[in-house]
PADO-683352 format. One record per residue: residue number from 1; x, y, z of N, C-alpha, C in turn. Coordinates in pm, whole numbers, plus 50000, padded with zeros to 5 digits. Layout:
[selum NUM,[X,Y,Z],[X,Y,Z],[X,Y,Z]];
...
This chain:
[selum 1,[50084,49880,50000],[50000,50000,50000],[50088,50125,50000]];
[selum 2,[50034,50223,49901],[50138,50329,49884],[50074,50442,50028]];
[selum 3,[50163,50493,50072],[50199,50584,50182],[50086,50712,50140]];
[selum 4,[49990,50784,50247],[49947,50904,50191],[50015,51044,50208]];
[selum 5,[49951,51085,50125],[50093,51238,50135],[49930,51344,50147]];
[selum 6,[49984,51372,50231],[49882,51516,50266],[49942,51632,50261]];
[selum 7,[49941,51714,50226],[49966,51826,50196],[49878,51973,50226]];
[selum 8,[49932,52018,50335],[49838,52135,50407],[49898,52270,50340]];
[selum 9,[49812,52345,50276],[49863,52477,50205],[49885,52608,50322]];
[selum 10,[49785,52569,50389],[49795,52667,50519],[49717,52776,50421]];
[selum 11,[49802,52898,50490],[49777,53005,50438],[49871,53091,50343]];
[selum 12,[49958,53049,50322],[50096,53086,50252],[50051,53158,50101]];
[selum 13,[49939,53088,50078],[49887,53148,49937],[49782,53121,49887]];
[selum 14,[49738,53183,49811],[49629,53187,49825],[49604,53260,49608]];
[selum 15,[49488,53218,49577],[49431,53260,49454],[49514,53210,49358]];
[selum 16,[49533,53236,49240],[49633,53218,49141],[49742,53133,49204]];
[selum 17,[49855,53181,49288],[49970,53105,49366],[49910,52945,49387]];
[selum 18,[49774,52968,49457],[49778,52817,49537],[49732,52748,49419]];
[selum 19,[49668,52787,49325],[49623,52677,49206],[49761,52671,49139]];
[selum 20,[49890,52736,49108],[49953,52713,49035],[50063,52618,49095]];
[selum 21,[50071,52655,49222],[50172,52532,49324],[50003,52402,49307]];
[selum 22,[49935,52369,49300],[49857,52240,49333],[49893,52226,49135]];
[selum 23,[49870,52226,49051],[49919,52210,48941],[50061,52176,48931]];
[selum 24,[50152,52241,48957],[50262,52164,48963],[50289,52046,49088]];
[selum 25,[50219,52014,49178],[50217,51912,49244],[50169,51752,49218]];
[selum 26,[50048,51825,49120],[49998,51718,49025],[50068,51638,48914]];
[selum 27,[50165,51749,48875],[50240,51669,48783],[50330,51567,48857]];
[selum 28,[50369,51568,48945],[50434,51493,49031],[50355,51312,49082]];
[selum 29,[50252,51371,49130],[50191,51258,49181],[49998,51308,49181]];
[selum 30,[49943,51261,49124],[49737,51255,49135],[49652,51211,49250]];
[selum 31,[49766,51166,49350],[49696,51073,49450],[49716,51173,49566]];
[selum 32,[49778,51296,49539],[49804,51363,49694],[49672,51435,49720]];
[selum 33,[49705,51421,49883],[49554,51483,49900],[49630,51669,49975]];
[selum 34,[49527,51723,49920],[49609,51863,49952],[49479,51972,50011]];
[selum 35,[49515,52057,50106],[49425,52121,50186],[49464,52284,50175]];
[selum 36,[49310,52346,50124],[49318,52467,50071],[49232,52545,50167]];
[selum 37,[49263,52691,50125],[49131,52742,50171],[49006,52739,50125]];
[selum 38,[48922,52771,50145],[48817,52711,50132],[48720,52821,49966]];
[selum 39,[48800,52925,49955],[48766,53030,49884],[48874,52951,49766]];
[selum 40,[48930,52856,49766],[49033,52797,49641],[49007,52673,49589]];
[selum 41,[48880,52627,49669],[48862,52492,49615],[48794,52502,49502]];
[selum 42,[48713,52544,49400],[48639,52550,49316],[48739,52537,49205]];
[selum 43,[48867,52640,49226],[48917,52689,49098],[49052,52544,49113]];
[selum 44,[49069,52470,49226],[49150,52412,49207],[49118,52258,49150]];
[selum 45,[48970,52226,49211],[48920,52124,49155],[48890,52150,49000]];
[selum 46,[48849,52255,48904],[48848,52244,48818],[48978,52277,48730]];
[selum 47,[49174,52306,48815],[49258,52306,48732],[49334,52150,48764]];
[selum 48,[49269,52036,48828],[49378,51937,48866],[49289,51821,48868]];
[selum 49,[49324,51744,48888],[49243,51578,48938],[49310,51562,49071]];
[selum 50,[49404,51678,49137],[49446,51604,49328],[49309,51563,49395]];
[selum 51,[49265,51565,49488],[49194,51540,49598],[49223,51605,49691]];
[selum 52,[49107,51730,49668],[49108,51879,49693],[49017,51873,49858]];
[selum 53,[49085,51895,49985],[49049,51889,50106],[49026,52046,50157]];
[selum 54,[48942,52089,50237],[48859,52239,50268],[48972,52215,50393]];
[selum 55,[49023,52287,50444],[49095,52319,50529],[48993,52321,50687]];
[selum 56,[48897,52348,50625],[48797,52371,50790],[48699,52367,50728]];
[selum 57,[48559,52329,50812],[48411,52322,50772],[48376,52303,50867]];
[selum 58,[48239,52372,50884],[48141,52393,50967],[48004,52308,50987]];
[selum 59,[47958,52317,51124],[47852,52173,51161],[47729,52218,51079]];
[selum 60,[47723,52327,51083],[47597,52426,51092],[47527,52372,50915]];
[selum 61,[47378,52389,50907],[47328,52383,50777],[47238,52486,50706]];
[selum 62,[47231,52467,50594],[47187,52576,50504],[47023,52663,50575]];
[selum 63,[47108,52788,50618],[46950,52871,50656],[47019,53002,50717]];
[selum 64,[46994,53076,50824],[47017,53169,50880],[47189,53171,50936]];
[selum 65,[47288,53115,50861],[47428,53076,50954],[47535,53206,50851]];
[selum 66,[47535,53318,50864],[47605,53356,50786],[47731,53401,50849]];
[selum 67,[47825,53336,50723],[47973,53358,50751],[48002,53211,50788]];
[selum 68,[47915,53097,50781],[48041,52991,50802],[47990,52937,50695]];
[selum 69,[48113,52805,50653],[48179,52755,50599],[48053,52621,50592]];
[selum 70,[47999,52596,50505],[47891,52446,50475],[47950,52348,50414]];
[selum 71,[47970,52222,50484],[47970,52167,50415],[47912,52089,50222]];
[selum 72,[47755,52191,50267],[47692,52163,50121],[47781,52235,50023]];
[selum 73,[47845,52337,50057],[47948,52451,49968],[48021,52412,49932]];
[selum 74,[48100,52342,50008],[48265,52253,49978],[48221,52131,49884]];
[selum 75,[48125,52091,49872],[48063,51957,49852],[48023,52001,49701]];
[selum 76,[47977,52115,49668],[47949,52185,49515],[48036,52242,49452]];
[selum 77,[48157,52282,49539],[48278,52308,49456],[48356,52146,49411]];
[selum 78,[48343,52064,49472],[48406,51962,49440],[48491,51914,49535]];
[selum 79,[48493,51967,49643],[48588,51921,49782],[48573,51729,49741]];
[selum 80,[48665,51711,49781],[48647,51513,49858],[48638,51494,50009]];
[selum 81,[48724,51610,50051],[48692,51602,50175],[48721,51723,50300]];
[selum 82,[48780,51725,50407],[48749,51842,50500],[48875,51799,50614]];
[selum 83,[48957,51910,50635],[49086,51902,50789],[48982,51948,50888]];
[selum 84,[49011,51892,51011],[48923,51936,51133],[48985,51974,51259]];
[selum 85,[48996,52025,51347],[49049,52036,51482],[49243,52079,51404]];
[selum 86,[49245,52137,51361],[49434,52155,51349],[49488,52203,51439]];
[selum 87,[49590,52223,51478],[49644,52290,51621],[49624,52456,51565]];
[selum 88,[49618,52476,51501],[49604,52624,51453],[49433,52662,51423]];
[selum 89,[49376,52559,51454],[49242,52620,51432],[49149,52496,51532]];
[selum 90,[49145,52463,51631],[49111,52391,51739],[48982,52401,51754]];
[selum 91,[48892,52293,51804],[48771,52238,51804],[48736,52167,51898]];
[selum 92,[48623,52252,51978],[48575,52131,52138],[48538,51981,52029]];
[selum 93,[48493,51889,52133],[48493,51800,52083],[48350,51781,52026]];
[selum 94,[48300,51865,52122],[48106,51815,52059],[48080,51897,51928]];
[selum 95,[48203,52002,51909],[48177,52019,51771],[48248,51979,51683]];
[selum 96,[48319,51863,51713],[48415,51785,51607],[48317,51683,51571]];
[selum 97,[48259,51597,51673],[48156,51531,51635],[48044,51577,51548]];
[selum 98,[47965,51690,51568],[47872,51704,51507],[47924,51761,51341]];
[selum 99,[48025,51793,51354],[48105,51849,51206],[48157,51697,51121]];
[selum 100,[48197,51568,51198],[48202,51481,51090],[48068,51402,51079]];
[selum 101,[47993,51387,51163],[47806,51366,51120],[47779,51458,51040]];
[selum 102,[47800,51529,51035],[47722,51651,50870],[47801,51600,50763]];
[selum 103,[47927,51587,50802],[48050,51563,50683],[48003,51418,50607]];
[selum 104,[47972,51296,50677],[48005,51178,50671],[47805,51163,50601]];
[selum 105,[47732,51225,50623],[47579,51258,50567],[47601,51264,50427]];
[selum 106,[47727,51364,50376],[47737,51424,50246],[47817,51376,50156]];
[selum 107,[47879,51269,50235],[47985,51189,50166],[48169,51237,50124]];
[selum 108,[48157,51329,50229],[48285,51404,50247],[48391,51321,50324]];
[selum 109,[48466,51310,50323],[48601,51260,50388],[48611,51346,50487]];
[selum 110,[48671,51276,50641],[48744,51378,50723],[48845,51341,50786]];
[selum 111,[48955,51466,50780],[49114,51428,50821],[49066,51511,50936]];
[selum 112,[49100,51401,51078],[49063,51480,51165],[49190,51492,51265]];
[selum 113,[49218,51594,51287],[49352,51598,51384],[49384,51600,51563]];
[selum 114,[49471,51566,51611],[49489,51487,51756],[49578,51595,51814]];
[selum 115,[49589,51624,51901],[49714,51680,51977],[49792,51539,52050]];
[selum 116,[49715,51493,52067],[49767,51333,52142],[49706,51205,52162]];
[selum 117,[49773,51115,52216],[49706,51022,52206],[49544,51033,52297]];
[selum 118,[49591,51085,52388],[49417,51101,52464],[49351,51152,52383]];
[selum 119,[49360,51280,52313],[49268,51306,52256],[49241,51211,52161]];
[selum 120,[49314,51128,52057],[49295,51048,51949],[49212,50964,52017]];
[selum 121,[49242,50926,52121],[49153,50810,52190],[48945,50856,52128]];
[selum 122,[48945,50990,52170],[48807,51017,52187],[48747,51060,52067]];
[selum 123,[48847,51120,51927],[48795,51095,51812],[48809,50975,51754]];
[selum 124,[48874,50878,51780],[48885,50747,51738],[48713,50731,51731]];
[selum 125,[48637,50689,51810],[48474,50698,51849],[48428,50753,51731]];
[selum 126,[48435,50855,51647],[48344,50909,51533],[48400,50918,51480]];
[selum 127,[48513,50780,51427],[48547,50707,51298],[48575,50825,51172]];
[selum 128,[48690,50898,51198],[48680,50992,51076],[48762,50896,50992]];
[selum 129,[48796,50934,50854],[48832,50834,50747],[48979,50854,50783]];
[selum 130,[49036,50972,50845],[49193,51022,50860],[49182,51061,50992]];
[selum 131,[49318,50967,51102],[49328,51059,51224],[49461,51107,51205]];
[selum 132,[49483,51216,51206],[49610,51267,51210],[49712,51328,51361]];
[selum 133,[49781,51239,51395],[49855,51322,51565],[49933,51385,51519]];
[selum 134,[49991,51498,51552],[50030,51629,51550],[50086,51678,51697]];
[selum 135,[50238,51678,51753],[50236,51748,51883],[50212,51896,51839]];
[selum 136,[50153,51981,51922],[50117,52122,51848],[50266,52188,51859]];
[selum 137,[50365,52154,51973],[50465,52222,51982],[50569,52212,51894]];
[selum 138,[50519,52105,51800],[50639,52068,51679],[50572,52116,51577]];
[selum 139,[50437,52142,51523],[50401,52222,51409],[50468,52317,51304]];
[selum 140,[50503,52322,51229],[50592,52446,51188],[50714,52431,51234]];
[selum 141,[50779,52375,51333],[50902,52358,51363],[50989,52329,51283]];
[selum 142,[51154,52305,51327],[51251,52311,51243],[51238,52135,51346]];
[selum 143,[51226,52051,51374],[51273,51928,51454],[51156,51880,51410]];
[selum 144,[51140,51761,51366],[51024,51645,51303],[50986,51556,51435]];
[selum 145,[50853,51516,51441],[50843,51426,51510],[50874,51311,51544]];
[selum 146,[50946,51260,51437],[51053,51142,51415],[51163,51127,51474]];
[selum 147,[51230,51276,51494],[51333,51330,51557],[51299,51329,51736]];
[selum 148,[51185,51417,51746],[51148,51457,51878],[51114,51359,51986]];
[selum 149,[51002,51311,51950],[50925,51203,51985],[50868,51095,51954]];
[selum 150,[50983,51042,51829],[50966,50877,51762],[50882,50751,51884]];
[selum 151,[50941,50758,52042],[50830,50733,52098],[50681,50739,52126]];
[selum 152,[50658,50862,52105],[50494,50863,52077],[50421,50810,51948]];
[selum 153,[50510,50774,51880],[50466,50710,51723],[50443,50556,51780]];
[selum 154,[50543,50486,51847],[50568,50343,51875],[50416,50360,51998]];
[selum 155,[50388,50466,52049],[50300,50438,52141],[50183,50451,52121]];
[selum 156,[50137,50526,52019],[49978,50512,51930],[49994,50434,51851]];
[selum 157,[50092,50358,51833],[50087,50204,51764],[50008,50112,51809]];
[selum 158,[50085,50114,51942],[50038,49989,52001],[49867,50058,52106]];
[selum 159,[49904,50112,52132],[49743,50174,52204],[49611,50230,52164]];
[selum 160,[49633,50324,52039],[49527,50346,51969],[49457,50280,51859]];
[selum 161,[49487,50166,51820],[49398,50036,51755],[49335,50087,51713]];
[selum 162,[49395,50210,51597],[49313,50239,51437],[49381,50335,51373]];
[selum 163,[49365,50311,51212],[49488,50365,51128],[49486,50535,51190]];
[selum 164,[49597,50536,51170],[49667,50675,51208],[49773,50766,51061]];
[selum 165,[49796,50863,51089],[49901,50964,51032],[49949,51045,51136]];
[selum 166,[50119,50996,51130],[50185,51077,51202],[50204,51224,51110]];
[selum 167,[50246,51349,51212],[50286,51438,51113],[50356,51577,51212]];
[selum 168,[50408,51691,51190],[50433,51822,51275],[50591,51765,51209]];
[selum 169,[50615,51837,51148],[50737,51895,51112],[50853,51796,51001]];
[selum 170,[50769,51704,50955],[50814,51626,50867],[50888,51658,50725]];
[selum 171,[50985,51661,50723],[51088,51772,50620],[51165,51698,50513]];
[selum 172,[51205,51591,50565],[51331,51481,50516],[51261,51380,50500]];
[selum 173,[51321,51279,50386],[51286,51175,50343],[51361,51076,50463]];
[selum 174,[51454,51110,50570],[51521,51044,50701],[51376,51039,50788]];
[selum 175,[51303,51146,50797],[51181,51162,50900],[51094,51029,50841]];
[selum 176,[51105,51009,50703],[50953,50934,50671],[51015,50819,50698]];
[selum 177,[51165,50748,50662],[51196,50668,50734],[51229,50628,50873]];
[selum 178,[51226,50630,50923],[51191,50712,51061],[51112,50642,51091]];
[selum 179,[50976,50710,51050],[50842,50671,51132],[50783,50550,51115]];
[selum 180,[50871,50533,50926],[50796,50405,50846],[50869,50310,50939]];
[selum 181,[50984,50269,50993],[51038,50199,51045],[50987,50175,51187]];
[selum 182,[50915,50263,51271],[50850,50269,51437],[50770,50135,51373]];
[selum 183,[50695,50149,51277],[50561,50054,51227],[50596,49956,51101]];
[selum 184,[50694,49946,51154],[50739,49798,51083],[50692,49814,50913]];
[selum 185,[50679,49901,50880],[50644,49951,50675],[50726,49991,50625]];
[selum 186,[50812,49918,50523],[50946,50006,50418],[50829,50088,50313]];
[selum 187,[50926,50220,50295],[50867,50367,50248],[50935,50338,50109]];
[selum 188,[50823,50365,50007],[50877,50322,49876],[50873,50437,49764]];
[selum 189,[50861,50547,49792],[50820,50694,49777],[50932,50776,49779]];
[selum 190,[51060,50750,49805],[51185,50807,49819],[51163,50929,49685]];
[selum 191,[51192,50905,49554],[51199,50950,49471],[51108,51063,49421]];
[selum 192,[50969,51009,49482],[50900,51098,49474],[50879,51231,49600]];
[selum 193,[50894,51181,49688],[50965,51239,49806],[51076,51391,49759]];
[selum 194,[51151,51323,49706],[51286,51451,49676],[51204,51533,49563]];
[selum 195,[51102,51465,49464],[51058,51559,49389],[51008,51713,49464]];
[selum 196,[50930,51639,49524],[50807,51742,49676],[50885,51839,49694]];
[selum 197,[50987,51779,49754],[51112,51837,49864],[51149,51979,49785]];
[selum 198,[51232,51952,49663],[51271,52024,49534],[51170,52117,49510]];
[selum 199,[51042,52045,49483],[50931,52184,49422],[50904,52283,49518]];
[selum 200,[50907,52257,49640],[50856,52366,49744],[50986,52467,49792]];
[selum 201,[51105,52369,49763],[51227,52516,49786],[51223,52581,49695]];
[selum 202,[51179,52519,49547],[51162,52602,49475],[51073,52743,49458]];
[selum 203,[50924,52689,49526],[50807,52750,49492],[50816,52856,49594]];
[selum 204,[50881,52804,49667],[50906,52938,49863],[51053,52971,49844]];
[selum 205,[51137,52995,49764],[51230,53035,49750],[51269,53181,49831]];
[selum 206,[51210,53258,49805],[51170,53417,49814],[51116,53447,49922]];
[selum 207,[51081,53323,50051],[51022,53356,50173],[51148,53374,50277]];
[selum 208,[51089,53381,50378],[51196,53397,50519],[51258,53250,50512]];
[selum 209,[51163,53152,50516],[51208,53028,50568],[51118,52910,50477]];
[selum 210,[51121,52844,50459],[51005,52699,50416],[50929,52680,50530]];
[selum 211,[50795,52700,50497],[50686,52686,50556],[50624,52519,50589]];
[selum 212,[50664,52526,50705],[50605,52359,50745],[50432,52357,50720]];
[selum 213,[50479,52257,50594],[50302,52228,50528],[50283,52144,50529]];
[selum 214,[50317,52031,50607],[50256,51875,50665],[50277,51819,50465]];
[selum 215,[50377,51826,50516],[50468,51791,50345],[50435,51622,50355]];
[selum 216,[50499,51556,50436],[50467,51411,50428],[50388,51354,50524]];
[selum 217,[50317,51280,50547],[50278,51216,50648],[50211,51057,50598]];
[selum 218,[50244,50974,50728],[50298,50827,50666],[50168,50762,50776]];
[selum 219,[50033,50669,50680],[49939,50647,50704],[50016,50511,50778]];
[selum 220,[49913,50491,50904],[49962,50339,50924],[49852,50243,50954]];
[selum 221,[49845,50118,50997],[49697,50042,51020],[49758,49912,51128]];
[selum 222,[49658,49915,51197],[49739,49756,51279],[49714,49673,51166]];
């Protein structure tokens, strides 16, 4: 089974920029799933075949809710699916639940994200299609979780008994081996890996720094 690559745009860009970086990503690989804002999904689903994810979506349904984010919206632009709870945009839990019951109604996918294993424990329960752990303090960081806390990978292995994605600061094709190795899976993606790697120093050349965009992250399953 090939490895999933998620790809979080954040906010780094936006209009023209983010469709023209998801176009050149495509040429690379069709299977990545990549997370936009939510004002970019229309124009990106109709310049690519990726598997175009809403960065955030809302529980709420079509009537008096103005200013959030519907799932029926994301769902008519062509979304596949929806990021939930990120450390940068955080979610009690009774509205994580009621946001993948609207999601999972409409036939949306949801990558739903953990600060830890406790918490994973309690979205584990409303079965999103993606759990993603994330320490929030490694987000954006220059140190990978592979690096930091390769223990907490070996420990939602064995304790949280359902597929997972590790991720927060994953940079190096050393990180994906790394993690692929905590869970006993050789990573067969190397090549395509350095492509990624290459296009984004390329594409952020001109910034302060490379923007940690949950570049790789390595699905696993008991």
């Amino acid at each position: 089974m090939k490895p999933v690559v998620i790809i979080n745009f954040k906010t780094y860009k936006q209009g023209k920029s983010a469709i023209d970086l998801a176009k050149k990503l495509a040429k690379v690989d069709k299977n990545i799933i990549i997370g936009v804002q939510a004002t970019d999904i229309y124009e990106t689903t109709k310049a690519t075949k990726l598997k175009v994810y809403s960065q955030h979506v809302d529980w709420q349904e079509p009537g008096r809710n103005t200013g959030f984010i519907l799932p029926e919206a994301i769902k008519a632009d062509k979304a596949k699916g929806v990021f939930l709870n990120h450390s940068e945009h955080r979610l009690k839990l009774r509205v994580i639940k009621k946001t993948v019951k609207r999601c999972k109604e409409l036939g949306l996918k949801t990558a739903v994200f953990a600060k830890d294993l406790k918490e994973a424990k309690k979205i584990r329960k409303m079965k999103p299609d993606y759990m993603i752990v994330e320490p929030p303090e490694l987000v954006a960081g220059k140190i990978s979780v592979s690096k930091a806390k390769p223990e907490l990978i070996e420990n939602i292995k064995k304790k949280l008994n359902y597929r997972f994605i590790v991720g927060a600061g994953i940079k190096t094709r050393e990180d994906v081996k790394t993690c692929s190795n905590i869970v006993q899976r050789a990573i067969k993606h190397g090549k395509r890996f350095e492509q990624l790697k290459h296009l984004y120093e390329k594409v952020f050349r001109d910034e302060h720094s490379l923007p940690e965009i949950d570049i790789i992250k390595k699905e696993h399953k008991e």
